[in-house]
N, C-alpha and C positions, 0 to 999 in steps of 0.2 A: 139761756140758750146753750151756755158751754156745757152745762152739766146736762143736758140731754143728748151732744154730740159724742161727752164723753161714754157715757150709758151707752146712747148706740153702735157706739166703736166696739166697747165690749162685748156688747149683744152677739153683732156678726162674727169678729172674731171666737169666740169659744161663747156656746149657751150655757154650758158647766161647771159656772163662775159662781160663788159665794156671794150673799148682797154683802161683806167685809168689802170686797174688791170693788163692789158697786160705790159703796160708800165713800172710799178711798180715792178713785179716781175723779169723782163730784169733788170730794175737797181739793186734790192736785191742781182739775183745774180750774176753778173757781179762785184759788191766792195764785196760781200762775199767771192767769189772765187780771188780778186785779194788779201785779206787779207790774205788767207792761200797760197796764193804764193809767196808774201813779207816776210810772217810770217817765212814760208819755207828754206827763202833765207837767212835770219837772223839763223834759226836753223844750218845749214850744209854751214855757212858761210870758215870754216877749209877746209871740204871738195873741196866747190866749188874753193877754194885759189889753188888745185892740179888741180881738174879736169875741173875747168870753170872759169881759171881765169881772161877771160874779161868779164866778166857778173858784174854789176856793183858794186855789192857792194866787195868784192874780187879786184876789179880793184881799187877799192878808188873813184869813180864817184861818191858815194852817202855814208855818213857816217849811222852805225845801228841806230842813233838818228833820223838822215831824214825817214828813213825806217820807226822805229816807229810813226815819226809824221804820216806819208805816210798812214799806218794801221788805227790812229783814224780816219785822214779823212774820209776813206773809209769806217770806222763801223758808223763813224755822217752820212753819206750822206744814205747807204743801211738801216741803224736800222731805218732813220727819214723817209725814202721809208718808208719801210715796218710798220711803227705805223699808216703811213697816211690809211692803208686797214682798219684798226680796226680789225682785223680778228684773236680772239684768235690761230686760227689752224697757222695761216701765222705765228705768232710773234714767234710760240712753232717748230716752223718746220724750221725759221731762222736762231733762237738762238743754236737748237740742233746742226745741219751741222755747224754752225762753232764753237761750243765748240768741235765737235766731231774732224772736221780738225786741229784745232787748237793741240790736244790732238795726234793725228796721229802725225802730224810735230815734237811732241817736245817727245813722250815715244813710239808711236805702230810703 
């Protein structure tokens, strides 16, 4: 579902887009959004222990350290995406969504 919002953002914004940029913004957000879902998982780890407790990390399938590695992968691989646009607007519209999710997950 991300990676057709992100398409469509681009669609409307400019139709005179490269599928490179296409490409790009599919991977940005696709490890952004898995970052605050990992991120997520590690926050309401207690919780999911009651209420989800096969989901993996609650189940012991993955320790919060794998998770965290899990996370940098996915901010190396989306941040190194998204530098390759050069595109002041992309880096600031990145970095905002996941400071902002990340900030949701852990206090809003």
């Amino acid at each position: 579902m991300v990676s057709v919002v992100a398409v469509a953002g681009i669609w409307f914004a400019d139709t005179d887009v490269s599928w490179y940029q296409y490409l790009v913004a599919i991977i940005v957000a696709n490890t952004y959004i898995g970052i605050a879902m990992v991120h997520n998982d590690i926050i309401d780890i207690e919780i999911d222990r009651i209420n989800a407790p096969n989901r993996p990390l609650p189940a012991g399938k993955i320790t919060r350290k794998q998770a965290w590695i899990y996370i940098v992968i996915l901010f190396t691989i989306g941040t190194t995406a998204g530098l390759l646009l050069r595109l002041i607007e992309a880096i600031i519209i990145m970095l905002s969504s996941l400071t902002f999710s990340l900030l949701y997950n852990w206090k809003l």
